[in-house]
C-alpha positions as CSV (number, residue, x, y, z in Angstrom):
1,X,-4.4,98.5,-61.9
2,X,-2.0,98.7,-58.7
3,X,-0.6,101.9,-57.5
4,X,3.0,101.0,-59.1
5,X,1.6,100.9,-62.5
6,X,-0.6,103.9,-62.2
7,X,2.5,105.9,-61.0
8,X,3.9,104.6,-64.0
9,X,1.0,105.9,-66.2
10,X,1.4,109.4,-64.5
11,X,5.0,109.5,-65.5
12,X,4.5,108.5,-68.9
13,X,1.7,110.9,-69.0
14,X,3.8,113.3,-68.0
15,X,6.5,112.8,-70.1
16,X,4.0,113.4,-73.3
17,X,2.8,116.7,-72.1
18,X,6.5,117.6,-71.9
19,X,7.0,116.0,-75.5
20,X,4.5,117.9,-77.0
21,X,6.0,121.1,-75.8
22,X,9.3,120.6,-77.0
23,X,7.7,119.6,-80.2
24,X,6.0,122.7,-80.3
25,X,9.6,124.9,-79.8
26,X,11.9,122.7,-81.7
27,X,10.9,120.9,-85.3
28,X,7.3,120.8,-85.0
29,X,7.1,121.0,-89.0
30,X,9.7,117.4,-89.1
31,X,7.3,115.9,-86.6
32,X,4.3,116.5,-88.4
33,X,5.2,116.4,-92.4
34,X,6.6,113.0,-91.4
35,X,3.2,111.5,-89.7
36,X,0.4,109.4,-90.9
37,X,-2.5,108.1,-89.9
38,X,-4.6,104.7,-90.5
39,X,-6.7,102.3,-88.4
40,X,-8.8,99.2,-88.9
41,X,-12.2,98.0,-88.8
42,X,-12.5,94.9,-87.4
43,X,-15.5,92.6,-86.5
44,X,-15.1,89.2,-84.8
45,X,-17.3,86.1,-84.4
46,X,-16.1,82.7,-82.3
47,X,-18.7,79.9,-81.5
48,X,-17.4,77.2,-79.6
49,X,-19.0,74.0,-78.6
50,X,-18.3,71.6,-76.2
51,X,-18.9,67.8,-76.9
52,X,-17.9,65.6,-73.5
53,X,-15.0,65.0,-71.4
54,X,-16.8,66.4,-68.0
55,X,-17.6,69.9,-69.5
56,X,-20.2,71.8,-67.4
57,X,-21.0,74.0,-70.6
58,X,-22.1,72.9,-73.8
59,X,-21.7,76.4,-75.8
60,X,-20.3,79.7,-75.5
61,X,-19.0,82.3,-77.9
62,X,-19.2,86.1,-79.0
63,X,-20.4,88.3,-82.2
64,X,-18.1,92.0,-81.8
65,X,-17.2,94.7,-83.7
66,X,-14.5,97.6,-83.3
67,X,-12.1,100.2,-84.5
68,X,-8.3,100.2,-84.3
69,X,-6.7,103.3,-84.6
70,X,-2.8,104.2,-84.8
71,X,-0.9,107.5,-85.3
72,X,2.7,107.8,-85.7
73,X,4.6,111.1,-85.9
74,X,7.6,112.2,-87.9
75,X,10.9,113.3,-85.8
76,X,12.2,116.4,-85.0
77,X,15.3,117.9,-87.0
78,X,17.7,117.3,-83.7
79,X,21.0,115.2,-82.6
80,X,18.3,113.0,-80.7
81,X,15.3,112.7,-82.9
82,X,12.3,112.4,-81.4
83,X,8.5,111.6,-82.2
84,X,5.8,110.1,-80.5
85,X,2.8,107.5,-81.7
86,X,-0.5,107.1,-80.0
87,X,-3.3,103.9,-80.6
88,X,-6.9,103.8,-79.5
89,X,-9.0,100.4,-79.7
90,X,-13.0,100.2,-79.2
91,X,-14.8,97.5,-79.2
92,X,-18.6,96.5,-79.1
93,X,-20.6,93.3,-78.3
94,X,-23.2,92.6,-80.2
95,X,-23.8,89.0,-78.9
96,X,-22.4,86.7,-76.2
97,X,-23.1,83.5,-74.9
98,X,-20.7,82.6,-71.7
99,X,-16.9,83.6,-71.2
100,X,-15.3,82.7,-74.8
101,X,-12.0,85.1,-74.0
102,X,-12.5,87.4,-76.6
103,X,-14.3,90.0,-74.0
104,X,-14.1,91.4,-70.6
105,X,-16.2,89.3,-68.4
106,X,-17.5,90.1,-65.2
107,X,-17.3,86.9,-62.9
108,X,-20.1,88.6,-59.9
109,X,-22.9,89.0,-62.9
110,X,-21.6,86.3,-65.2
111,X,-21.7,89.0,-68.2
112,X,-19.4,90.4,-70.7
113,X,-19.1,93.8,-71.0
114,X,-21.2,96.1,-73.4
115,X,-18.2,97.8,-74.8
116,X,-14.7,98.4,-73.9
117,X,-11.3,100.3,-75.3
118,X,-8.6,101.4,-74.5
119,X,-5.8,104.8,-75.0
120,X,-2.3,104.9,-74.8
121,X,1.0,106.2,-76.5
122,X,4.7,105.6,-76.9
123,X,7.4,108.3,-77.0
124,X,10.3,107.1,-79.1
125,X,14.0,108.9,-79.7
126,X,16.5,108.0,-82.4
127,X,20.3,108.5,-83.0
128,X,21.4,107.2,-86.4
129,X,20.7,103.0,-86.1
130,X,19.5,102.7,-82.6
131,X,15.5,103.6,-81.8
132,X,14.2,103.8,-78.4
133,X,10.3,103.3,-77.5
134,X,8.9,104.0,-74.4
135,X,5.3,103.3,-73.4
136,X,2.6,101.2,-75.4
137,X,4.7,98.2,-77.8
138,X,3.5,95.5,-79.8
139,X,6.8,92.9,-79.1
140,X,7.3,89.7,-81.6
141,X,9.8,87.6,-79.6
142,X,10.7,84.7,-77.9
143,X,10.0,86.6,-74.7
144,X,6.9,88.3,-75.5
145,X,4.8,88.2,-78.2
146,X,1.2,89.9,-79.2
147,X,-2.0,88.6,-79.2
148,X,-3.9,89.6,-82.3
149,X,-6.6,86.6,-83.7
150,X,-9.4,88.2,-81.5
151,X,-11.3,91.3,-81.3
152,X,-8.5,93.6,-79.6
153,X,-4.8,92.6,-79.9
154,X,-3.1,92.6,-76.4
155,X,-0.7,95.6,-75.9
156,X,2.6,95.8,-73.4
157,X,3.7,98.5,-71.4
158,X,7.7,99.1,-71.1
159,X,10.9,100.6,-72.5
160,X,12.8,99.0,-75.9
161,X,15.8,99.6,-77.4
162,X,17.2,98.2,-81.2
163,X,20.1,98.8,-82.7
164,X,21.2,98.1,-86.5
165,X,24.9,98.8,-85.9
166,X,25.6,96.8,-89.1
167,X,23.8,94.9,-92.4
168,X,21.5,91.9,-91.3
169,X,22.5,92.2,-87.6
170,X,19.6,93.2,-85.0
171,X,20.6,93.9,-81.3
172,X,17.5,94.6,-78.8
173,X,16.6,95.0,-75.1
174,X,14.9,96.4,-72.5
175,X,11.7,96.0,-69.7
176,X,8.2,95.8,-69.9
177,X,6.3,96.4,-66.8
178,X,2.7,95.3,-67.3
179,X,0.1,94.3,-70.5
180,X,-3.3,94.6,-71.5
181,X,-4.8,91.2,-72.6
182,X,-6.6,91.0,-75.6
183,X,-10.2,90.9,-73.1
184,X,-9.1,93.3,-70.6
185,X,-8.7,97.2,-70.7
186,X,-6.8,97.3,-67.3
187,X,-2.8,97.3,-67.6
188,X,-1.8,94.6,-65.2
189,X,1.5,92.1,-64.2
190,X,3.1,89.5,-65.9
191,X,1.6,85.8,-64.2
192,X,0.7,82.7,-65.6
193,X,-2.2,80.9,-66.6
194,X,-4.4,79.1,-64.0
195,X,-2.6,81.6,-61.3
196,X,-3.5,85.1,-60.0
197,X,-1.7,89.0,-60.2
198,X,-1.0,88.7,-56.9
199,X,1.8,86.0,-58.0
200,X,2.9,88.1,-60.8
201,X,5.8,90.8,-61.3
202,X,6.1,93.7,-63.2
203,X,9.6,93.6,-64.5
204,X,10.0,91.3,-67.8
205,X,13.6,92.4,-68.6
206,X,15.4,90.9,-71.5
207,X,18.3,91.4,-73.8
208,X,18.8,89.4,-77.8
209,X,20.7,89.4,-81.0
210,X,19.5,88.4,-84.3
211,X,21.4,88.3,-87.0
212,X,21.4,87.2,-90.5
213,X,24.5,84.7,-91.0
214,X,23.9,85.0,-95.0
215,X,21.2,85.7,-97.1
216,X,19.5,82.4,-95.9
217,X,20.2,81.7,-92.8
218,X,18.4,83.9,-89.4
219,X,20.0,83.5,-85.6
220,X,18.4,84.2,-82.9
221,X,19.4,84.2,-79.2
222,X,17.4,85.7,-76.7
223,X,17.4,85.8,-72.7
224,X,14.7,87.2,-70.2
225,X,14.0,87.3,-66.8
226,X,10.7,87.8,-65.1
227,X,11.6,89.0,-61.7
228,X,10.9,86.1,-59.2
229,X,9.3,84.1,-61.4
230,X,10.8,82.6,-64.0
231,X,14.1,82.6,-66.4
232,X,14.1,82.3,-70.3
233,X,16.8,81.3,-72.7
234,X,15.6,81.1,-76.4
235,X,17.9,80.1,-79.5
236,X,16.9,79.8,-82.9
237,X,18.3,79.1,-86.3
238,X,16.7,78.7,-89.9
239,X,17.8,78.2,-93.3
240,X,16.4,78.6,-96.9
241,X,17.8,76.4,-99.7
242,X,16.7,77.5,-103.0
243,X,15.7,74.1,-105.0
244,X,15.2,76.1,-108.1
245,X,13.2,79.7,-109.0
246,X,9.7,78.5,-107.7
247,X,10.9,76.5,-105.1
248,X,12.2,76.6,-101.5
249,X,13.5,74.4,-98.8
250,X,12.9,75.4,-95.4
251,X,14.7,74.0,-92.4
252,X,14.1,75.5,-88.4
253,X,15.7,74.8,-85.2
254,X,14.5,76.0,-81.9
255,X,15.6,75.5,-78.3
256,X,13.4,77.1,-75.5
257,X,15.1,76.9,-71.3
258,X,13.2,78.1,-68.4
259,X,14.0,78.0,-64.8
260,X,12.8,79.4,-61.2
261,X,13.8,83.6,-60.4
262,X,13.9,84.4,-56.9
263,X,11.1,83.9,-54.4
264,X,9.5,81.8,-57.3
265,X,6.3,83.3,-56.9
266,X,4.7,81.0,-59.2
267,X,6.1,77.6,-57.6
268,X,8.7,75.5,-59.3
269,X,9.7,76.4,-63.3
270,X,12.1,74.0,-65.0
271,X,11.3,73.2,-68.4
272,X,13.2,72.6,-71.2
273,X,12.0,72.2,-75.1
274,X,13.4,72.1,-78.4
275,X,11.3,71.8,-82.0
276,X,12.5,71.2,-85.4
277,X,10.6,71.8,-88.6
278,X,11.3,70.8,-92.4
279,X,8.6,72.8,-95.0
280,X,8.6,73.1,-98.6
281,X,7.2,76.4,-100.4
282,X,6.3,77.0,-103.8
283,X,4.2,79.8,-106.1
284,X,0.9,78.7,-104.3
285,X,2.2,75.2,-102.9
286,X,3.0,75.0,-99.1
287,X,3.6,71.5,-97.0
288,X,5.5,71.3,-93.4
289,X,6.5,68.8,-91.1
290,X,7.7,69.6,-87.5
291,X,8.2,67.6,-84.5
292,X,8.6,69.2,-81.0
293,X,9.7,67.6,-77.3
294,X,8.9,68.9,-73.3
295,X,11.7,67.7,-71.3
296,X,12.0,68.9,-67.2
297,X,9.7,69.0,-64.0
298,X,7.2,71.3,-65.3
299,X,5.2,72.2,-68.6
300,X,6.5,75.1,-70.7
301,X,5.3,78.1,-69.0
302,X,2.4,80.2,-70.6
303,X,1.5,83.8,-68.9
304,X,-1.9,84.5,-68.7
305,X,-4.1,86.5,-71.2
306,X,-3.5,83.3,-73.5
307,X,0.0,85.3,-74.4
308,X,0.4,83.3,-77.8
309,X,3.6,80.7,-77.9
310,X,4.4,81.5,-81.5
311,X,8.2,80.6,-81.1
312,X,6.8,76.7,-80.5
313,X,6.7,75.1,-83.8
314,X,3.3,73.5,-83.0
315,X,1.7,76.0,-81.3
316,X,-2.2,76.5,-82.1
317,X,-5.1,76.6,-79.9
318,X,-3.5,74.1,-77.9
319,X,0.4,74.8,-77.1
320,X,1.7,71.0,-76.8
321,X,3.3,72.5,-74.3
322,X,2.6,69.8,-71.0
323,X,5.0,68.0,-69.1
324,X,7.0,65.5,-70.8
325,X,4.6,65.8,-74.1
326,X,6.0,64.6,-77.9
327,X,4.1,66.0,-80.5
328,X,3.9,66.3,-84.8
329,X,2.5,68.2,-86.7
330,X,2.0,68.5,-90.5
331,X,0.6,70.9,-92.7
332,X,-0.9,72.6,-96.0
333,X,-1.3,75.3,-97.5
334,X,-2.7,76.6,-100.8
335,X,-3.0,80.6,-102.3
336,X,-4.3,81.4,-105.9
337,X,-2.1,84.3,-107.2
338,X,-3.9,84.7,-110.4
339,X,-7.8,85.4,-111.9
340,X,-10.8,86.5,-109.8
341,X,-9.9,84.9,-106.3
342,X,-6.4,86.4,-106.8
343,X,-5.3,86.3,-102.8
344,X,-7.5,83.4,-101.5
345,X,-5.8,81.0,-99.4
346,X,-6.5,77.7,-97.9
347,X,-4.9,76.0,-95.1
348,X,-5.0,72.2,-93.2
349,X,-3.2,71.3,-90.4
350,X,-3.3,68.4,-87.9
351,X,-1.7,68.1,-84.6
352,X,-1.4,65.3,-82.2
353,X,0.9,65.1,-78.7
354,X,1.5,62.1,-76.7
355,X,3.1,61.1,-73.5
356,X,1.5,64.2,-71.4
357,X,2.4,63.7,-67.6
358,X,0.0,64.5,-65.8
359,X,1.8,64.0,-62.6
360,X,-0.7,62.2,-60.5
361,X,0.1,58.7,-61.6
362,X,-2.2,58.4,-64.0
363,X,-1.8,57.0,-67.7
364,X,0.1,59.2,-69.8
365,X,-2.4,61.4,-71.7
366,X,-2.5,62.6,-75.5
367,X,-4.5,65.2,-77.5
368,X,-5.1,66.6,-81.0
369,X,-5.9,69.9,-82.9
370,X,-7.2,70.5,-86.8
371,X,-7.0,73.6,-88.1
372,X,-9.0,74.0,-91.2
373,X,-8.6,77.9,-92.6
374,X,-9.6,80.1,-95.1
375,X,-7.8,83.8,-95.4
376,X,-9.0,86.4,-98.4
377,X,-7.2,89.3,-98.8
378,X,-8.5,90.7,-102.6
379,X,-5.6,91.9,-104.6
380,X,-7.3,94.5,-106.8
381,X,-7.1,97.9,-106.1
382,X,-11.0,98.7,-105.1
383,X,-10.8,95.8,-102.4
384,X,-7.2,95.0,-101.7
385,X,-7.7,96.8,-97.8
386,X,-10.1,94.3,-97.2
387,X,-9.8,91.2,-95.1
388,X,-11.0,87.3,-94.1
389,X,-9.9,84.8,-91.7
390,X,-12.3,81.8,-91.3
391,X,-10.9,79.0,-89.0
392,X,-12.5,76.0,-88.3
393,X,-10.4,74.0,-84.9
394,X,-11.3,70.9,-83.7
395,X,-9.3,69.9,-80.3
396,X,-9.5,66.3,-78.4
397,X,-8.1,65.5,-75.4
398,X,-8.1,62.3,-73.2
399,X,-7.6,64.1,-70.2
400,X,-9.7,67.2,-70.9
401,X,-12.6,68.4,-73.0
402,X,-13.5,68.0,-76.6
403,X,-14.5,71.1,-78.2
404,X,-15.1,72.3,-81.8
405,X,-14.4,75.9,-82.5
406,X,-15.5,78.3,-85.0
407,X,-14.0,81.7,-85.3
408,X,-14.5,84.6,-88.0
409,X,-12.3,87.9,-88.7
410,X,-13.6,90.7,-90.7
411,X,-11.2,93.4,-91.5
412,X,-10.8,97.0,-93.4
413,X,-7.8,98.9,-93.3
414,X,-8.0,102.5,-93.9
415,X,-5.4,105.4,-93.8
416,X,-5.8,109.2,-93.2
417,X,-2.8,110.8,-92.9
């Protein structure tokens, strides 16, 4: 951790010692009545295997398990309503074979660590629609969104406003300053993948609207800047038509801009993408079609920590996300919401890009991803907190590695308070 995020830390440190003082003078009985408490048990398992295509390694995975715990407070009684929240995550290997991502790896001993966790907090303050978080945040936009399908989800660090002024309309903004990746415990900056913190920055600063045209149709419009590396222009729109009681048509639009900040730390950035995607949704019938395109100079950026794309309609383990690359993608899914397996679900999808420019002068290359899953998530009251994610992904590449990947996520949510 660098000395500008530690100082951070300190402040924010501070600033909770202070909290908890005024707390203690001022509606201590608000902030507590209005808490609660829960967590998760979690285990995870990935085993990955790598079939040709130049690989050096021919396996490598993990076997973990861990605790995830959350508390939230109530507010106090004042014009400016405040509260605080705090999360601790602990997690401990079992088995590992090689660097799989899931775990802190030491590159001098060639080891992932024993055990790791992490301890943080947010202080937020309300006035009537408008909430203000400051510290640890788990974001879900176009600008930054968590990573949560491995043992411990990644967490950012900053300062968050929303706003509800009026029904169906969403207005947010604000800065984070560093994350903790899903295999890491240390809070460091913002850089992208294949490239090192000392080309990254600390100030992710963004501003967006979403807002909900009519009952059916979502907006979205979001802009960000990460100082001297990149900028970020998102827009999005979807629309539900209702075919009848049990059925749904559901149409998506997205259009992703990026482009060089500054001293462009991280070289040149110009990328430009758009993906549309056409699904229909029934009672336990799902089926989705979506096509998405890379124009520019560059690949769509990813920042390291494998910070998930999920505002690409095809991203998966792979993002499709190379220079110049065209990619499809189509997929099913079925959940029983009746009988015994009331709340199993089964999922196929296949994924193929083309064109990829590789920018050598080589011959344009192509790859594909499967996603075979199986989720469980019991509806009846003795096991309903109970959880199951089997996926099975197989990836080819022409111009990479062909590797088959098994992961497993046990889960059991609890509550306290």
């Amino acid at each position: 951790m660098n000395n500008q995020l530690k100082v951070i830390s300190f402040n924010i440190s501070r600033a909770f010692i202070f909290f908890l003082f005024f707390t203690a003078s001022q509606s201590r009985a608000d902030v507590i009545d209005g808490s609660h408490l829960d967590g998760q048990f979690r285990s995870f398992s990935l085993d990955r295997n790598y079939l040709k295509n130049g690989s050096v390694k021919n396996k490598e995975g993990s076997y973990s398990t861990g605790i995830l715990i959350n508390y939230s407070s109530g507010y106090t009684d004042t014009f400016i309503a405040a509260g605080f929240d705090l999360d601790a995550q602990y997690a401990v290997r079992l088995s590992s074979t090689g660097n799989d991502g899931s775990l802190p790896f030491n590159t001098e001993t060639n080891k992932t660590s024993p055990h790791y966790g992490r301890l943080g907090g947010t202080l937020k303050f309300k006035i009537k629609d408008t909430l203000l978080k400051v510290g640890n945040v788990q974001p879900d936009n176009p600008l930054l969104a968590t990573e949560d399908t491995r043992m411990l989800p990644s967490i950012a660090q900053g300062a968050i406003v929303e706003s509800r002024p009026i029904q169906g309309l969403l207005l947010s903004g604000g800065q984070f300053w560093s994350q903790v990746t899903r295999q890491s415990s240390n809070q460091e900056k913002f850089y992208l993948a294949g490239q090192t913190e000392y080309q990254g920055s600390n100030k992710l600063t963004f501003a967006g609207v979403e807002y909900k045209l009519t009952p059916e149709t979502d907006f979205k419009e979001y802009y960000g800047v990460l100082t001297n590396i990149y900028r970020q222009n998102y827009s999005g729109i979807s629309h539900i038509f209702n075919l009848d009681d049990s059925l749904n048509l559901n149409l998506s639009a997205r259009y992703n801009q990026f482009w060089k900040d500054g001293d462009a730390r991280a070289g040149n950035i110009d990328n430009r993408s758009y993906g549309l995607m056409a699904g229909l949704a029934g009672i336990s019938h799902s089926i989705a079609f979506s096509y998405q395109r890379m124009l520019g100079e560059t690949g769509y950026p990813q920042l390291a920590g494998d910070t998930p794309l999920t505002y690409l309609v095809n991203y998966g383990s792979l993002g499709f996300n190379n220079r110049d690359e065209k990619s499809w993608s189509v997929r099913y899914r079925y959940v029983i919401h009746a009988g015994i397996l009331e709340g199993l679900g089964a999922g196929l999808r296949y994924s193929r890009g083309t064109n990829i420019n590789l920018g050598n002068g080589s011959a344009k290359a192509k790859e594909s991803e499967t996603d075979i899953s199986l989720t469980y998530h019991p509806q009846k009251a003795e096991l309903k907190n109970l959880g199951l994610t089997l996926l099975y992904v197989p990836v080819r590449q022409s111009a990479g590695v062909d590797v088959n990947t098994l992961r497993l996520l046990l889960t059991y949510n609890f509550s306290i308070l």
